[in-house]
C-alpha positions as CSV (number, residue, x, y, z in Angstrom):
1,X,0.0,0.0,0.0
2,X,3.1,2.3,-0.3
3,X,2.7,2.9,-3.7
4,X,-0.8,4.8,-2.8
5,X,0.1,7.1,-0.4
6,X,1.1,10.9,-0.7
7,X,2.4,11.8,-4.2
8,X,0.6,14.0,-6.1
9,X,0.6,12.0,-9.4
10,X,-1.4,9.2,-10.7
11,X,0.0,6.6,-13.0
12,X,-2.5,5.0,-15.4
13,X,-1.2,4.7,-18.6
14,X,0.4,6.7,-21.6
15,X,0.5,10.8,-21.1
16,X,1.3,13.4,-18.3
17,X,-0.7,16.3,-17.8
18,X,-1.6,18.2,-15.0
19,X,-4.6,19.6,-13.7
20,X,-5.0,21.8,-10.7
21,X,-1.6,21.5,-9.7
22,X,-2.0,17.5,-9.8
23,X,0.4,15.6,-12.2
24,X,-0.9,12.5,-13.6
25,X,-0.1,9.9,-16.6
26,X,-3.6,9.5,-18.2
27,X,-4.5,6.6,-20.2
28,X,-7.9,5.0,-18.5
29,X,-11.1,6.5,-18.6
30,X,-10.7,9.3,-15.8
31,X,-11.8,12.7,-15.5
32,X,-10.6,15.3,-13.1
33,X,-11.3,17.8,-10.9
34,X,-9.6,19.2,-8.1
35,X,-8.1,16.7,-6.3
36,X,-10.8,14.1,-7.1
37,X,-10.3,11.7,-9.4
38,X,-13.4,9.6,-11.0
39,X,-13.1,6.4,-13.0
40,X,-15.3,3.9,-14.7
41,X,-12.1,1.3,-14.3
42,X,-9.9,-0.1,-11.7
43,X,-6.5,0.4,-12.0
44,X,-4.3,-2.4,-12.7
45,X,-1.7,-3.8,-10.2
46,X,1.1,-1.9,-12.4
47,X,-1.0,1.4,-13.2
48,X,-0.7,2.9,-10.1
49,X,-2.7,6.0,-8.2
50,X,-1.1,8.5,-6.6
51,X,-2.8,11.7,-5.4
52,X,-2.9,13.7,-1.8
53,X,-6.1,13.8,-0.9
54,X,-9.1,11.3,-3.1
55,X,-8.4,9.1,-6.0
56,X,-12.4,7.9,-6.4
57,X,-14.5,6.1,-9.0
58,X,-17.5,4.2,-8.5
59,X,-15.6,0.5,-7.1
60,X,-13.0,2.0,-5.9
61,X,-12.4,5.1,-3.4
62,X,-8.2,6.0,-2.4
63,X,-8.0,8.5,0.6
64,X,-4.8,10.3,2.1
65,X,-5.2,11.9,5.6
66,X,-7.8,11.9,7.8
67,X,-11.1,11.7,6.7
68,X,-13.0,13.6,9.2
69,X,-16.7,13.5,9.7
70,X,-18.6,17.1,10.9
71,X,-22.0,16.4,9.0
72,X,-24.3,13.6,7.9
73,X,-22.0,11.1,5.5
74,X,-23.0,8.2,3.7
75,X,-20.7,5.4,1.7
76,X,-21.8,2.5,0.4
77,X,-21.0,0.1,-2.1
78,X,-17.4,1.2,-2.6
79,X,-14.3,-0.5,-1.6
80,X,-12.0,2.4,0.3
81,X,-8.4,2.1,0.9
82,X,-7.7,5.2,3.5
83,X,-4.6,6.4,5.1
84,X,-5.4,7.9,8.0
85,X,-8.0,7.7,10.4
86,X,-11.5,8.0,10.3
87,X,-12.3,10.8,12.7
88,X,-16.6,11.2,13.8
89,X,-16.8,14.7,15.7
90,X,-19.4,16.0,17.8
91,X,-22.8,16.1,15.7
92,X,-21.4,14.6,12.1
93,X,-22.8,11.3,11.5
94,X,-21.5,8.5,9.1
95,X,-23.1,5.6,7.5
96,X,-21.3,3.1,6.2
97,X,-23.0,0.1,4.0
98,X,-21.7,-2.5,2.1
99,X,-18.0,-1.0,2.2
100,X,-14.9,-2.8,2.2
101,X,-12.4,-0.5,4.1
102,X,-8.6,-1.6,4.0
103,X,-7.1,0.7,6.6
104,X,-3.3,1.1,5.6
105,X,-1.1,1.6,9.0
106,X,2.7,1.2,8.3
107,X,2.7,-0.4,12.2
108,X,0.3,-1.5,15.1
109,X,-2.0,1.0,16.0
110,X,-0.5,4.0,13.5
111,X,-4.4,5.1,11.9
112,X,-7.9,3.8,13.9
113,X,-11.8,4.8,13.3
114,X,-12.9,7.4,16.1
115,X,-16.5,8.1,17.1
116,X,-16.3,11.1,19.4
117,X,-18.9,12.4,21.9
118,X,-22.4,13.6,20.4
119,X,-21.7,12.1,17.3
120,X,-23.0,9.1,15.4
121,X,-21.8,5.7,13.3
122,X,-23.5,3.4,11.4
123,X,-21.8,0.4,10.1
124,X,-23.2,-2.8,8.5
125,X,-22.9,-5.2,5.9
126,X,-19.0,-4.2,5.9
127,X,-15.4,-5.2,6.2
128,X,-12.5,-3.3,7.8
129,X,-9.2,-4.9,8.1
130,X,-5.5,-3.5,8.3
131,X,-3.4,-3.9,4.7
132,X,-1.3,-5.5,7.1
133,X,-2.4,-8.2,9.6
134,X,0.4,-7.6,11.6
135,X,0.0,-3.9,12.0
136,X,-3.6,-3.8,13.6
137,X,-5.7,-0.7,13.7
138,X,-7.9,1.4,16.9
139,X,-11.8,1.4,17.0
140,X,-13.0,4.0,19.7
141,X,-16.7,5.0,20.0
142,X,-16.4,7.5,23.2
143,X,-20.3,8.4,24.2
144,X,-21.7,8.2,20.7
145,X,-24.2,6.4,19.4
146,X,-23.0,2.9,17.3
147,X,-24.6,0.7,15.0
148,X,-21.9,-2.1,14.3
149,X,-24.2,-5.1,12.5
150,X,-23.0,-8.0,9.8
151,X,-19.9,-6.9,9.7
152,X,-16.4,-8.9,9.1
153,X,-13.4,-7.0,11.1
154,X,-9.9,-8.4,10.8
155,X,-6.9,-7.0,12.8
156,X,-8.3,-4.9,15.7
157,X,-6.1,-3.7,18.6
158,X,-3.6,-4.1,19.2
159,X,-5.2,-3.2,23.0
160,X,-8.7,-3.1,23.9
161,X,-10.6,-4.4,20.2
162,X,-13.9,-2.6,19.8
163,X,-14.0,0.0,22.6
164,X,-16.9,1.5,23.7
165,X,-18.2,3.9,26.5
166,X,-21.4,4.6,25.5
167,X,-25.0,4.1,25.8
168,X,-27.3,1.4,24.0
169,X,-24.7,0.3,21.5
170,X,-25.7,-2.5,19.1
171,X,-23.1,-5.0,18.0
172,X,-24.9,-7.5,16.2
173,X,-24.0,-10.2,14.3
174,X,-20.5,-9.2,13.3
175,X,-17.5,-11.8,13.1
176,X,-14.4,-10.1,14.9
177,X,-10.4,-11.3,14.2
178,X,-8.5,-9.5,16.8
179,X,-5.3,-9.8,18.7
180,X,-3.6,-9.4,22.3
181,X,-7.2,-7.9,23.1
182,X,-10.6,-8.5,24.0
183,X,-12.5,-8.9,21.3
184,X,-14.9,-6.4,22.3
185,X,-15.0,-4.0,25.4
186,X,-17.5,-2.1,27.0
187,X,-16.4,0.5,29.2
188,X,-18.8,2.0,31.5
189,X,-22.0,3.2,30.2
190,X,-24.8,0.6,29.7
191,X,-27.7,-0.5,28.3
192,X,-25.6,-1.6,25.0
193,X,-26.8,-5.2,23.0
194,X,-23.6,-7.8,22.1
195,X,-25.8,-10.4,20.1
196,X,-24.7,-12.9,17.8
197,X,-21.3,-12.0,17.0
198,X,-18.4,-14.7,16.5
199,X,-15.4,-13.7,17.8
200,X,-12.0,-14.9,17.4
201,X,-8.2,-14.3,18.4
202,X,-5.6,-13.7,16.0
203,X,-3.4,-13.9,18.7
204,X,-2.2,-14.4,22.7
205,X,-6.0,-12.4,22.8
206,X,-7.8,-11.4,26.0
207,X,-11.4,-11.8,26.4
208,X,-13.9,-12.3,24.0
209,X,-16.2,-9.9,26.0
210,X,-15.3,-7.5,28.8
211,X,-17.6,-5.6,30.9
212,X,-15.2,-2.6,32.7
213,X,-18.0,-1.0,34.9
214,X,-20.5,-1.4,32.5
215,X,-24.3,-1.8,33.6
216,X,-27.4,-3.4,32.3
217,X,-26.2,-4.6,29.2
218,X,-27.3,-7.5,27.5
219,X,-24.8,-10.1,26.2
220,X,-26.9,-13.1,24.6
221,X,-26.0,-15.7,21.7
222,X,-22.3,-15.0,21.1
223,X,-19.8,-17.6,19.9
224,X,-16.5,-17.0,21.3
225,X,-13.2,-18.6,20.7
226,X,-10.4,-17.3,22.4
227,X,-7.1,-18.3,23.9
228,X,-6.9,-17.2,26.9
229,X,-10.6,-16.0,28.3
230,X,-14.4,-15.8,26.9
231,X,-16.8,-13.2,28.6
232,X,-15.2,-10.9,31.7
233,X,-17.5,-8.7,34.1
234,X,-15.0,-6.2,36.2
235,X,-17.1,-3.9,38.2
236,X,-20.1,-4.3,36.3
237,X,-23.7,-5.0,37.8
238,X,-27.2,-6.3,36.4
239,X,-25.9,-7.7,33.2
240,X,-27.6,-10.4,31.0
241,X,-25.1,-12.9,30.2
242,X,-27.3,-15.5,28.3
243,X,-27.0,-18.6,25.8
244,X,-23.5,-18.0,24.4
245,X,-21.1,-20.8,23.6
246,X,-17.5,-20.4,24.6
247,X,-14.4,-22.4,23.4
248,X,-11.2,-22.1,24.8
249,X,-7.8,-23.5,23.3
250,X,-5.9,-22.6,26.7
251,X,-6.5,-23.6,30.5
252,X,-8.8,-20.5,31.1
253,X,-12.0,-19.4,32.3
254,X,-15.2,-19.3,30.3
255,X,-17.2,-16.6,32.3
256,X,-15.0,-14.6,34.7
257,X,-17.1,-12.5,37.4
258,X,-14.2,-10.6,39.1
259,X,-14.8,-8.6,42.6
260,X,-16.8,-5.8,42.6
261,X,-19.7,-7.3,39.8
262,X,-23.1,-8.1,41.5
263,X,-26.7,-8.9,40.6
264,X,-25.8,-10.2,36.7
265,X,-27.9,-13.0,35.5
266,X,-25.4,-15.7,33.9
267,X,-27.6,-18.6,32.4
268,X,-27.7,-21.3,29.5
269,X,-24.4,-20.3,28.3
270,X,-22.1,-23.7,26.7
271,X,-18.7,-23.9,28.1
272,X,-16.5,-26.4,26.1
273,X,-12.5,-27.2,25.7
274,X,-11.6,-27.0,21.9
275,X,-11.0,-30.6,21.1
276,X,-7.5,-29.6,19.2
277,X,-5.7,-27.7,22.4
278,X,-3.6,-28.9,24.6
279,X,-3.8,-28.3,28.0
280,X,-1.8,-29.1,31.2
């Protein structure tokens, strides 16, 4: 992903012209404007793009810097290669359908997507991995609303996974890759909905699920596969922890009530040793 970011030049085919101050090599059918580039074509593994801001056409959108969010945004049916972060702010809202988003950090942690207080994200039907597997990338939603539904996420971390301290979240039915995490954490707020997901580590991993003083929150349905924990409550009370299935590769715990959680109602959940681990 190199080769995409930061020069101000794109590299289709046969000339070079420039236009707004933009050099490109033109052979595909593109027009210009600004620093926006549409296209009816992909380009080919040795026609690169380069541009500093948007190379776009209708499969394909390329995006240098942060994209940052102040109003009501919707993308859908693209596939978006972005490097940077995606940035919500207070009272912008972004949708995001039927995207596949290849976040493109040089190292662990380097770009991440932010959903900051008062604003709002929407993503389903999606998937958001790193370029590199190795170099994982930071979801925050910080007292904004979230709608994370049928998604596929690869790479997330490299510390706390899906973090969110909000109210009445809804992650739904996503399948969730992450490493030397938990897969998803709640922290504080309440009220949120974890239903259906599968979640997996890439890695060492942490929970599945953590609760970090976290109320009322209902946790029902999940599959989770981890290596070295499934579903943690820390400080959290009158939670619904119901009819997930756990599977642990490691000498672990399943469900993991620590000091300081009281009144959660823990029932019909499957605890089960994956039948290929070894343990002591």
């Amino acid at each position: 992903m190199e080769r995409y970011k930061r020069l101000a030049m794109a590299v289709l085919m046969g000339c070079l012209v420039s236009v707004a101050g933009i050099w490109m090599i033109v052979g595909t059918k593109a027009a210009v404007s600004d620093s926006i580039v549409t296209s009816t074509e992909v380009p080919a593994d040795d026609h690169y793009i380069y541009l500093p801001l948007i190379a776009k056409n209708y499969t394909v959108q390329y995006r240098w810097g942060d994209w940052i969010v102040t109003s009501t945004e919707t993308v859908e049916n693209v596939t978006v290669f972005l490097s940077g972060n995606i940035i919500v702010e207070n009272g912008g809202s972004l949708t995001v359908r039927n995207v596949r988003l290849t976040m493109d950090c040089s190292y662990e942690g380097e770009y991440g997507i932010f959903a900051h207080a008062g604003s709002s994200l929407s993503i389903c039907g999606s998937e958001i991995m790193p370029s590199d597997q190795e170099n994982t990338f930071v979801f925050t939603v910080d007292n904004a609303e979230l709608l994370f539904r049928n998604n596929l996420i690869r790479g997330v971390g490299p510390r706390e996974g899906i973090w969110i301290s909000a109210d009445e979240a809804i992650v739904e039915g996503n399948t969730i890759y992450h490493k030397e995490s938990a897969g998803i954490t709640l922290q504080g707020g309440g009220g949120s909905l974890i239903k259906g997901n599968l979640i997996h580590s890439q890695g060492v991993g942490g929970s599945g699920i953590q609760l970090n003083s976290s109320h009322g929150n209902t946790i029902t349905g999940n599959y989770v596969r981890n290596q070295i924990g499934a579903i943690d409550l820390v400080s959290s009370w009158n939670n619904l922890v119901a009819d997930n299935e756990v599977t642990l590769k490691l000498n672990s715990t399943g469900i993991h009530v620590h000091n300081g959680s009281g009144n959660n109602v823990i029932v019909n959940n499957t605890i089960a040793k994956d039948p290929t681990a070894e343990w002591a």
